[in-house]
MDAnalysis code that builds the backbone (N, CA, C; Angstrom):
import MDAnalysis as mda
import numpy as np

u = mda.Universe.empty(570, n_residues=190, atom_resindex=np.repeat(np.arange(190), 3), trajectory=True)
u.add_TopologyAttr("name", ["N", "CA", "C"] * 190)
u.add_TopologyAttr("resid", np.arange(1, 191))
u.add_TopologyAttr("resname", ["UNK", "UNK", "UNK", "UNK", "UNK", "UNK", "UNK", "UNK", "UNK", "UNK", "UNK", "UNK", "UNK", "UNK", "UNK", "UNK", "UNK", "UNK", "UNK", "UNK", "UNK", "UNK", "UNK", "UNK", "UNK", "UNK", "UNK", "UNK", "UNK", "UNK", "UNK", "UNK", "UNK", "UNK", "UNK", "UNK", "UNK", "UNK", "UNK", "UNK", "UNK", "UNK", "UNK", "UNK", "UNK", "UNK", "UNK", "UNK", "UNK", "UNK", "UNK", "UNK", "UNK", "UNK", "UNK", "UNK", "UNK", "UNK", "UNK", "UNK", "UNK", "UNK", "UNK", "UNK", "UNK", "UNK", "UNK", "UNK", "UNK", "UNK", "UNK", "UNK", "UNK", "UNK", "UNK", "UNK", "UNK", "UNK", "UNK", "UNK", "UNK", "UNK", "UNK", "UNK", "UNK", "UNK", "UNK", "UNK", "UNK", "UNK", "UNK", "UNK", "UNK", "UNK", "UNK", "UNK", "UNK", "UNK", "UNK", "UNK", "UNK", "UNK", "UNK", "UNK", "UNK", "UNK", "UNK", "UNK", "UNK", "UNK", "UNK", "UNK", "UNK", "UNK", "UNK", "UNK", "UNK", "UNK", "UNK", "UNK", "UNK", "UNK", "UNK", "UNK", "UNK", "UNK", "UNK", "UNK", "UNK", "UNK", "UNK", "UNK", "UNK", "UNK", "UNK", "UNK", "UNK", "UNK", "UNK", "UNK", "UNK", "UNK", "UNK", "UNK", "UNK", "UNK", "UNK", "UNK", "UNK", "UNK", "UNK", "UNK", "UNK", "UNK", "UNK", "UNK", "UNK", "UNK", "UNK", "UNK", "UNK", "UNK", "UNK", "UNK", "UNK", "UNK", "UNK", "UNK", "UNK", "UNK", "UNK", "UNK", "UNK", "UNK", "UNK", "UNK", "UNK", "UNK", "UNK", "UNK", "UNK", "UNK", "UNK", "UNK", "UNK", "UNK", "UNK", "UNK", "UNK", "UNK"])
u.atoms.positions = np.array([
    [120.769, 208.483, 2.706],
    [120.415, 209.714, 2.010],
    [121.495, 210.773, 2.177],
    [121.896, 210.819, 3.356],
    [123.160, 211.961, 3.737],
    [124.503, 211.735, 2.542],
    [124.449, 210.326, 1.817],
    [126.190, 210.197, 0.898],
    [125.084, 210.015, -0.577],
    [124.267, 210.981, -0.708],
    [123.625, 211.175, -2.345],
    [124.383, 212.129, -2.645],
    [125.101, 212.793, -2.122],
    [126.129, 213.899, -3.098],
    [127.125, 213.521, -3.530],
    [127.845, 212.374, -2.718],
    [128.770, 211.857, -2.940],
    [128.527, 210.468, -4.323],
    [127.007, 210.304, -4.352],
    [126.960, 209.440, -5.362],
    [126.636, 209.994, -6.511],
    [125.810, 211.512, -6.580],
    [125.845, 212.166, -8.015],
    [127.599, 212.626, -8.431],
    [128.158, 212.768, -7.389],
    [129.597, 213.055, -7.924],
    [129.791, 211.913, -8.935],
    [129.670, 210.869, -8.656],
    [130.402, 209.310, -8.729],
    [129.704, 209.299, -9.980],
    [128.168, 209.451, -9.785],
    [127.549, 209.156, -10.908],
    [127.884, 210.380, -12.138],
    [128.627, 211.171, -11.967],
    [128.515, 212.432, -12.740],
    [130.024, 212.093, -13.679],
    [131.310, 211.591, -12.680],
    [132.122, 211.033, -13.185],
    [131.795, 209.633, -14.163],
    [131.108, 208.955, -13.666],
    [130.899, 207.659, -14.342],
    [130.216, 207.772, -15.908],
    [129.380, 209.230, -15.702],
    [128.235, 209.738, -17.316],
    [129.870, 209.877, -18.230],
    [130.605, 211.309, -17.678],
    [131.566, 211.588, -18.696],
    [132.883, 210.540, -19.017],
    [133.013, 209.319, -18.440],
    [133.548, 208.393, -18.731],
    [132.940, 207.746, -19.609],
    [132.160, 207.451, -19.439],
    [131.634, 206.408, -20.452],
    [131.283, 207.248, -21.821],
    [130.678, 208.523, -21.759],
    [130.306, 209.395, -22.737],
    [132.062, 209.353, -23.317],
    [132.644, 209.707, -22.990],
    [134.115, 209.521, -23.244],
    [133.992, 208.185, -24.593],
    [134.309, 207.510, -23.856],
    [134.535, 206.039, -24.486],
    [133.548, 205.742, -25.304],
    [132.590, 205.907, -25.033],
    [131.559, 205.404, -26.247],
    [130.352, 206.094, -27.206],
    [129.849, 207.188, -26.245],
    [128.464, 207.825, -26.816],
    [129.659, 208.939, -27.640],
    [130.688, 209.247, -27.591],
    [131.380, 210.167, -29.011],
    [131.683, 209.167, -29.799],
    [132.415, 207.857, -29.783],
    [132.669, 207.799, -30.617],
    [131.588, 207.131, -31.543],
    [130.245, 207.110, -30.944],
    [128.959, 206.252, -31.819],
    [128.089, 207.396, -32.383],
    [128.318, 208.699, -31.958],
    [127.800, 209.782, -32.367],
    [128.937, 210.460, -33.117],
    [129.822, 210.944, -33.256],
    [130.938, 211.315, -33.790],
    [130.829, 212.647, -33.425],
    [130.576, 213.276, -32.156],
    [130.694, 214.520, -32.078],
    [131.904, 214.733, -30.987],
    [132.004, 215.849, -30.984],
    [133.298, 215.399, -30.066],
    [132.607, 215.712, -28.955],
    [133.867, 215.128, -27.888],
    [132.807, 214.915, -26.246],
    [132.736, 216.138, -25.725],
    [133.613, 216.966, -25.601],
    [132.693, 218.214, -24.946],
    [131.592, 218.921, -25.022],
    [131.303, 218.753, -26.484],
    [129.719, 219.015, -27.033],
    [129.066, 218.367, -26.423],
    [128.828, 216.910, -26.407],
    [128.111, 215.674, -25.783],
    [128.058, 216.265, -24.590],
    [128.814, 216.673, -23.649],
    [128.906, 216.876, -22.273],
    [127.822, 217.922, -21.628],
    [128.214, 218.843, -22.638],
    [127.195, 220.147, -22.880],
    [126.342, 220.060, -23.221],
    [125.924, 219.495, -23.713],
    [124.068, 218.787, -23.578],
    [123.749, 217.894, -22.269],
    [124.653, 217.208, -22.200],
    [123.963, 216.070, -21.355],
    [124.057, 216.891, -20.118],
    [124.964, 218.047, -19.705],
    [124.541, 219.499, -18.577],
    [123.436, 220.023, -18.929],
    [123.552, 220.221, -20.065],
    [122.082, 221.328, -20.419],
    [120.455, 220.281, -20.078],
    [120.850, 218.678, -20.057],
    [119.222, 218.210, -20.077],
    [119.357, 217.926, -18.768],
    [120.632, 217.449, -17.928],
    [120.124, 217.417, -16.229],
    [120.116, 218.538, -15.451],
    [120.512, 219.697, -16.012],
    [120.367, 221.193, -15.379],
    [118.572, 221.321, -15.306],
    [118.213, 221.200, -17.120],
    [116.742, 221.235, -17.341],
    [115.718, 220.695, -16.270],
    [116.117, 218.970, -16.373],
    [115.007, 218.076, -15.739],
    [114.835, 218.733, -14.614],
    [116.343, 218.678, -13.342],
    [116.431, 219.128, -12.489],
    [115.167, 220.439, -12.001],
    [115.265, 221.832, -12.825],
    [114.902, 222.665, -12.559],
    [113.131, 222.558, -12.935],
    [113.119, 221.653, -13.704],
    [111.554, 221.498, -13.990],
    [110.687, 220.443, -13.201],
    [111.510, 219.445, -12.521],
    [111.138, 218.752, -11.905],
    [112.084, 219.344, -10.215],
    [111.199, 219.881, -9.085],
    [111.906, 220.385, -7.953],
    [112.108, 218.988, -7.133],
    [111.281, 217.747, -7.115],
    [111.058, 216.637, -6.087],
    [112.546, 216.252, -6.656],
    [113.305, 216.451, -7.666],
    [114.715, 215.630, -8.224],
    [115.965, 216.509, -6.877],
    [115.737, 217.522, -7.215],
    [116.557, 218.562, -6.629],
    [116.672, 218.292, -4.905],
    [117.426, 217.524, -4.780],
    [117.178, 216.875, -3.178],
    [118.390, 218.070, -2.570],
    [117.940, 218.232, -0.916],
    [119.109, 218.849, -0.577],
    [120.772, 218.420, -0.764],
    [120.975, 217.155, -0.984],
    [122.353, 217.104, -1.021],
    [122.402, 217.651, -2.471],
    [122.200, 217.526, -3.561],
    [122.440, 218.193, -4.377],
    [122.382, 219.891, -4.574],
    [121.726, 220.407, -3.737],
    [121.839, 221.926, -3.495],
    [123.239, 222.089, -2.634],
    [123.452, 221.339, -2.083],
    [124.825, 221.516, -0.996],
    [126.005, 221.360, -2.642],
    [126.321, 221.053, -3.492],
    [126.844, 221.498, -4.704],
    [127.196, 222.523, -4.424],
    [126.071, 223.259, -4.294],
    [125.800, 225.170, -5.118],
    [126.438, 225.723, -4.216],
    [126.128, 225.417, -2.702],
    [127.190, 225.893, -1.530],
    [128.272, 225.724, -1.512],
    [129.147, 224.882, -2.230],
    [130.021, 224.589, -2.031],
    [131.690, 225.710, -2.042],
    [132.306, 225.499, -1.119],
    [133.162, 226.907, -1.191],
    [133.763, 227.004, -1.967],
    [133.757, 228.179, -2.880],
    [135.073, 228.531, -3.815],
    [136.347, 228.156, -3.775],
    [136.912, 227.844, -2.202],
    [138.547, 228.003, -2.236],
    [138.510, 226.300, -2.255],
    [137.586, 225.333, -2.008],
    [137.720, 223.767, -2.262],
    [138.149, 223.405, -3.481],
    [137.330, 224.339, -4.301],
    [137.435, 223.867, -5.926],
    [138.760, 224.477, -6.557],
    [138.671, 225.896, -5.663],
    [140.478, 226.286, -6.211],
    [141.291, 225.393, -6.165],
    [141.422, 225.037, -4.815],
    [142.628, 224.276, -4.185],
    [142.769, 223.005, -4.244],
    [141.859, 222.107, -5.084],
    [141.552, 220.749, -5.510],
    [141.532, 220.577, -6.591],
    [140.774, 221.777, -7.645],
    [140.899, 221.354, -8.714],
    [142.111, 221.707, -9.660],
    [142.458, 223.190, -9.344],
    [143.093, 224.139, -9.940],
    [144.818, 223.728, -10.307],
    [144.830, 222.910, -9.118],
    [146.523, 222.290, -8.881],
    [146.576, 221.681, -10.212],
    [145.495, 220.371, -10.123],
    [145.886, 219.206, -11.371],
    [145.208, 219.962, -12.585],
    [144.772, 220.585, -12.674],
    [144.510, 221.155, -14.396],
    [145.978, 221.679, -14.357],
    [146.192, 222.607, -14.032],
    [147.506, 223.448, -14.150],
    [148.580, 222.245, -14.390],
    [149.474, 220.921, -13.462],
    [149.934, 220.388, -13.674],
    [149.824, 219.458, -14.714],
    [148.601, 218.936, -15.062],
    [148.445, 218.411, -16.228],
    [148.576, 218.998, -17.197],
    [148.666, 220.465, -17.240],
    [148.321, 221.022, -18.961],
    [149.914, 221.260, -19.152],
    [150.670, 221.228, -18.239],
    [152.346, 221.749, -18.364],
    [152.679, 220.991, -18.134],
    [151.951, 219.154, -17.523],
    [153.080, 218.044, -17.977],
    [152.968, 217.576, -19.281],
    [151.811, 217.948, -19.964],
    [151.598, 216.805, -21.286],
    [151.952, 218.511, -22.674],
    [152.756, 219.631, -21.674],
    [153.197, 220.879, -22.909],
    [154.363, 220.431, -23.580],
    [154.111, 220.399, -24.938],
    [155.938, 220.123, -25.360],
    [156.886, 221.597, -24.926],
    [157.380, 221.055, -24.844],
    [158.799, 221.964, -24.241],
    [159.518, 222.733, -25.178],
    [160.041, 221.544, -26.289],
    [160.536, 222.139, -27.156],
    [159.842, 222.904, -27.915],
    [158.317, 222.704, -28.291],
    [157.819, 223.841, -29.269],
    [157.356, 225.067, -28.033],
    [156.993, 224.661, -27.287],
    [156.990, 225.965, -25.833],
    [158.043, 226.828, -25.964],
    [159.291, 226.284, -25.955],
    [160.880, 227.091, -26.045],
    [160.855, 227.786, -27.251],
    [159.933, 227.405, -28.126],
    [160.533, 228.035, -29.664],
    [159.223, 229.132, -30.063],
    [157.929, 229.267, -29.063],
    [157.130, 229.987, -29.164],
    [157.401, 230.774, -27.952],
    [157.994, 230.707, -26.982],
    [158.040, 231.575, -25.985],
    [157.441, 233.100, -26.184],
    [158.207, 233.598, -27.046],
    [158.122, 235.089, -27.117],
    [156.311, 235.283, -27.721],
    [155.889, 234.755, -28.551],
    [154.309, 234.711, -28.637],
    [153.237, 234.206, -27.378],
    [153.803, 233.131, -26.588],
    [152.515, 232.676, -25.784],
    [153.046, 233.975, -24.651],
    [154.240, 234.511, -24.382],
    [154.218, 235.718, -23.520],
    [153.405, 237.011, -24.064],
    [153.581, 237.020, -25.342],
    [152.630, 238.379, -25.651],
    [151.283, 238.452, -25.414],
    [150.877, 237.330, -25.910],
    [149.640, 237.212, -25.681],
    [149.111, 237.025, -24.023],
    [150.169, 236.398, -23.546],
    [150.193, 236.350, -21.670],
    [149.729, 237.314, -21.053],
    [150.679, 238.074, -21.042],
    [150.750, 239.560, -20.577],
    [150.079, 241.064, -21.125],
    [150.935, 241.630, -22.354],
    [150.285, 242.458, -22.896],
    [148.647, 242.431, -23.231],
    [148.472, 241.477, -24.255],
    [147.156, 240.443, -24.597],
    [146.351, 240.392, -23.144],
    [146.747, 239.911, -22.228],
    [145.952, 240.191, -21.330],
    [145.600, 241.388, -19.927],
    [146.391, 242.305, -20.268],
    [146.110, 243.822, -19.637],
    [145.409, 244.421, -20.916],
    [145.654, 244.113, -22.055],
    [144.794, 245.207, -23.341],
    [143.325, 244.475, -23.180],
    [143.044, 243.120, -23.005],
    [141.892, 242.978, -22.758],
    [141.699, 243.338, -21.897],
    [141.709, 244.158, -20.553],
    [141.266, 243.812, -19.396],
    [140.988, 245.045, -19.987],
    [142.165, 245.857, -20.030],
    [141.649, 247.668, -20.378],
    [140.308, 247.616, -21.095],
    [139.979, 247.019, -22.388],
    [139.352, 247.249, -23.235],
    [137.706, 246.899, -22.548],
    [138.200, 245.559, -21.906],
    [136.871, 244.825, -21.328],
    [136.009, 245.847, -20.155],
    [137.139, 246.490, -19.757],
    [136.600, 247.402, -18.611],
    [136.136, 249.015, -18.999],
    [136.457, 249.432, -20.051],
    [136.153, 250.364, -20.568],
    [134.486, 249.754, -21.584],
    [134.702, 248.984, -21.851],
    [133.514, 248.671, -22.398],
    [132.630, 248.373, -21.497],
    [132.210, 247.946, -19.965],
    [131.586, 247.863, -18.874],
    [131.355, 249.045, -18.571],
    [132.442, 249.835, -18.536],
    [131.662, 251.477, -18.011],
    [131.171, 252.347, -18.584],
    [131.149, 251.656, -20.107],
    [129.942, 252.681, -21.308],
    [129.005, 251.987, -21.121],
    [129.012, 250.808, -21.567],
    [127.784, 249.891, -22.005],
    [126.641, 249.539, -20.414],
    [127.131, 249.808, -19.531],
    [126.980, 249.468, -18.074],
    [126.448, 250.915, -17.148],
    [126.322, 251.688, -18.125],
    [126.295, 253.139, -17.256],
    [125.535, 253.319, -16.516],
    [124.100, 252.532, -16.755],
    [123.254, 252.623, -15.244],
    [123.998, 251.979, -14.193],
    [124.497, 250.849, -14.296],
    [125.120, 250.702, -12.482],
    [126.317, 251.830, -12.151],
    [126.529, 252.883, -12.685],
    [127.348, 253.737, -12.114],
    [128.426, 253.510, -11.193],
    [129.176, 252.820, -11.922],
    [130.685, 251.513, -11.331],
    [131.900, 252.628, -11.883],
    [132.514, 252.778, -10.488],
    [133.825, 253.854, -10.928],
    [135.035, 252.693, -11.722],
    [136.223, 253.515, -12.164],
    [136.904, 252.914, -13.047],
    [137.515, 251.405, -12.656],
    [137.525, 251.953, -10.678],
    [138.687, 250.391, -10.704],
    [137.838, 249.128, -10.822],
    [136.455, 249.238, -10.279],
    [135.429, 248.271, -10.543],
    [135.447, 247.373, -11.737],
    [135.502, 248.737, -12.936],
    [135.199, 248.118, -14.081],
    [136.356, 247.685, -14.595],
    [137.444, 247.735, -14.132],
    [138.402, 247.572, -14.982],
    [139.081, 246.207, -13.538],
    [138.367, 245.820, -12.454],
    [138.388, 244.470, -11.952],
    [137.793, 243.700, -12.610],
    [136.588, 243.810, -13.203],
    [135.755, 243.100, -13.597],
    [136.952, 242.639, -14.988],
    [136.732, 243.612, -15.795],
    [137.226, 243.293, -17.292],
    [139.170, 242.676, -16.506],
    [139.978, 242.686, -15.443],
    [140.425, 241.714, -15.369],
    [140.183, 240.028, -15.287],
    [138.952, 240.013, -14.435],
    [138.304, 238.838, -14.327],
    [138.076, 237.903, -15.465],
    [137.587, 238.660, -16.413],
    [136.836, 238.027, -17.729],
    [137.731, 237.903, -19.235],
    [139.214, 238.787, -18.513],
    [140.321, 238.538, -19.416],
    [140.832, 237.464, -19.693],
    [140.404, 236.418, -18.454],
    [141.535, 235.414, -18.006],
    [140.653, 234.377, -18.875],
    [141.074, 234.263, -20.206],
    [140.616, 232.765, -20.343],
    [140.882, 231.769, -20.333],
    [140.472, 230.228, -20.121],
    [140.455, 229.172, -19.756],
    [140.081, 228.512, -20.901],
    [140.720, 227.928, -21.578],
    [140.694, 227.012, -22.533],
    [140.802, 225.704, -22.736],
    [140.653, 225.024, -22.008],
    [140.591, 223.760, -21.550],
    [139.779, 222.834, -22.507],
    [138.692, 222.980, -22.765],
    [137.700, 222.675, -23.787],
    [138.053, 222.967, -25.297],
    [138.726, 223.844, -25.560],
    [138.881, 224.090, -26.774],
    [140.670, 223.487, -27.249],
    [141.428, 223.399, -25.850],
    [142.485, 222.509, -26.477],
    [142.152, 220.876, -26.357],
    [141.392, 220.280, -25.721],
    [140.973, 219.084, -25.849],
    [139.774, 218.884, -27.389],
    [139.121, 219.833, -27.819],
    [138.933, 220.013, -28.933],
    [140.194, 219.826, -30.173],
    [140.833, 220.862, -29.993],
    [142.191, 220.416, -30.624],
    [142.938, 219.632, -30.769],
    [142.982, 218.944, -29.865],
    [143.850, 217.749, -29.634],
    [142.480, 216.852, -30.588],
    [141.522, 216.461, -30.052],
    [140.610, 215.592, -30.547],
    [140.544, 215.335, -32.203],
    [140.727, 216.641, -32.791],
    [140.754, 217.086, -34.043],
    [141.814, 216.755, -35.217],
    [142.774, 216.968, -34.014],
    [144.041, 216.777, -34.849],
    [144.927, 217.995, -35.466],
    [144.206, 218.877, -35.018],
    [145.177, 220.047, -35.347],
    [145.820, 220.492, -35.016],
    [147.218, 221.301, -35.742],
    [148.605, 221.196, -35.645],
    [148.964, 221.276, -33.718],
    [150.024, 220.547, -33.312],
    [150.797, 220.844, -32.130],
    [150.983, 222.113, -31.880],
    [151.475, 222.783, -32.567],
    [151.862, 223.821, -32.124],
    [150.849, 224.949, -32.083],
    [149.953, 225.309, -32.523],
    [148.879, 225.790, -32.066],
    [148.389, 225.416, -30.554],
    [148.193, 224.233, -30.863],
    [147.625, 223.182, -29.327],
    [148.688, 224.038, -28.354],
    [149.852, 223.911, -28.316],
    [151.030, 224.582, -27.711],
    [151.127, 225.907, -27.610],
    [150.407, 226.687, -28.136],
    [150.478, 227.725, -28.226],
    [149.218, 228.434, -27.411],
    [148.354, 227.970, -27.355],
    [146.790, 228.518, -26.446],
    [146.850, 227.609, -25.134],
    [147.171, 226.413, -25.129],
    [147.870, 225.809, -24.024],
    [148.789, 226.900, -23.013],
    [149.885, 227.086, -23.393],
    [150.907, 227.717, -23.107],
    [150.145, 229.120, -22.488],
    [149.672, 229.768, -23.212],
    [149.195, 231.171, -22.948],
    [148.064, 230.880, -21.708],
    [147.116, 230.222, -22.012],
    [146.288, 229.660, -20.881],
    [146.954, 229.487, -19.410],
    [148.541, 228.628, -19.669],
    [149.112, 228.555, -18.347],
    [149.949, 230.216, -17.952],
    [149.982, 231.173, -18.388],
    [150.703, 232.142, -17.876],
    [149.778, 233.249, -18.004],
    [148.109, 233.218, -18.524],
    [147.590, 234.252, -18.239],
    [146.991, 234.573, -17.304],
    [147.083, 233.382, -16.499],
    [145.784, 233.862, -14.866],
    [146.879, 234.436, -14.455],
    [148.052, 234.582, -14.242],
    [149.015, 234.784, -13.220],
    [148.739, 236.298, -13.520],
    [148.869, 236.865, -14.813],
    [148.777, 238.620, -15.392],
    [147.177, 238.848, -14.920],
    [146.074, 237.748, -15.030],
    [144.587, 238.974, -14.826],
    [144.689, 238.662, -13.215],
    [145.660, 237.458, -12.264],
    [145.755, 238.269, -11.083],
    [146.661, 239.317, -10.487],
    [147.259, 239.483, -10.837],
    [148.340, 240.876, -10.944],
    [147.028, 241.816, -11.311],
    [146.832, 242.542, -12.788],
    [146.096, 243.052, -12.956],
    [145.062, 243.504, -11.963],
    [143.753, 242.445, -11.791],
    [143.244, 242.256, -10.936],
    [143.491, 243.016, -9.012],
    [144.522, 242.087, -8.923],
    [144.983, 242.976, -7.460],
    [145.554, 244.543, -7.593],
    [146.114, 245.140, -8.604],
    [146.177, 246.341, -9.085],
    [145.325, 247.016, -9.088],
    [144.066, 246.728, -9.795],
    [143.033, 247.903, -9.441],
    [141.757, 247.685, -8.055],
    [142.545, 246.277, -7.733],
    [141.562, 246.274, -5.798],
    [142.299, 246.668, -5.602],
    [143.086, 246.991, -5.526],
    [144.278, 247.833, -4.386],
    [143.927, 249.776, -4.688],
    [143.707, 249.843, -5.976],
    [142.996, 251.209, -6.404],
    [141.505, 251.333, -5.696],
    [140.691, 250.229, -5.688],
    [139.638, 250.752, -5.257],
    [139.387, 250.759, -3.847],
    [140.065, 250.046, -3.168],
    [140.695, 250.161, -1.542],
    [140.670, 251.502, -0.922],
    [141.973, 251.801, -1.757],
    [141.970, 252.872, -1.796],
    [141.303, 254.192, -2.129],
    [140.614, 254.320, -2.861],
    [139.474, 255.029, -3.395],
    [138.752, 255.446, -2.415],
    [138.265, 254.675, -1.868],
    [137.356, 254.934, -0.775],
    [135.865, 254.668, -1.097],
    [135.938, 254.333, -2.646],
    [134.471, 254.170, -3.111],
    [134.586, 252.606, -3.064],
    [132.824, 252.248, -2.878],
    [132.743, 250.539, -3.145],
    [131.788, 250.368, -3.918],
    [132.168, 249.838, -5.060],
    [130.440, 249.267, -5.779],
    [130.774, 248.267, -6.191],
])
């Protein structure tokens, strides 16, 4: 009973493999959709049925943040910049940087200014809100370029949200540590 976490892992890998290989292509949807259901009905059962929900599977939910950084975070990142073309990377440079950088401090501004109107009962001073709206700047596209790819649409697009994906966490953590370092300082905490 103590290695059932280690076998819903196994078994969790083994669903999106095979969903991979066969339940898309006999359904014709593409697999991340598939995936997203088949989360959405064992999230369901799970929560409607509690006798399923064994403790090793709650040890999941515990699980520390910096494991999944530091395990998962490496090989997405290396995979998405070994399989980037280069040459159309080199010839979009100046776009996947705009959108990198600028693109992602104007969202953060915007995201965080919109938290401290829309948000006004929690009474969150600026650097709060404008941590937060770094946080939620940073998107992750992972799903939607394997969509792309799946699809068939153009490379260079694929290359292009790819690309930006790999150089925007680096700006919402900059960002990010910019206004914790403001609210540090501040002296206020919310």
């Amino acid at each position: 009973m103590e290695h059932f976490g280690l076998l819903c892992f196994v078994l969790i890998l083994t669903a999106g493999v095979l969903t991979r290989q066969y339940l898309a292509r006999l359904t014709g949807l593409p697999f991340t959709v598939i995936m997203l259901a088949i989360g959405l009905i064992v999230g369901h059962v799970v929560t409607v049925h509690p006798s399923l929900d064994a403790p090793t599977i709650r040890a999941w939910y515990n699980t520390d943040p910096h494991v999944l950084l530091y395990a998962f975070l490496p090989i997405l990142i290396f995979e998405s910049a070994f399989s980037t073309d280069t040459h159309i990377f080199s010839q979009m440079k100046w776009q996947i940087l705009t959108l990198a950088a600028p693109g992602v401090l104007v969202s953060s501004v915007l995201t965080g200014v919109f938290v401290k109107y829309g948000f006004q009962h929690y009474d969150w001073h600026w650097p709060t809100c404008l941590m937060l709206g770094a946080i939620l700047s940073a998107t992750d596209p992972v799903a939607v370029v394997a969509l792309l790819k799946e699809l068939g649409v153009s490379e260079r697009l694929g290359t292009l949200i790819e690309g930006e994906s790999l150089l925007n966490d680096g700006t919402a953590i900059v960002v990010f540590d910019v206004f914790k370092h403001a609210l540090e300082h501040s002296r206020v905490y919310y």
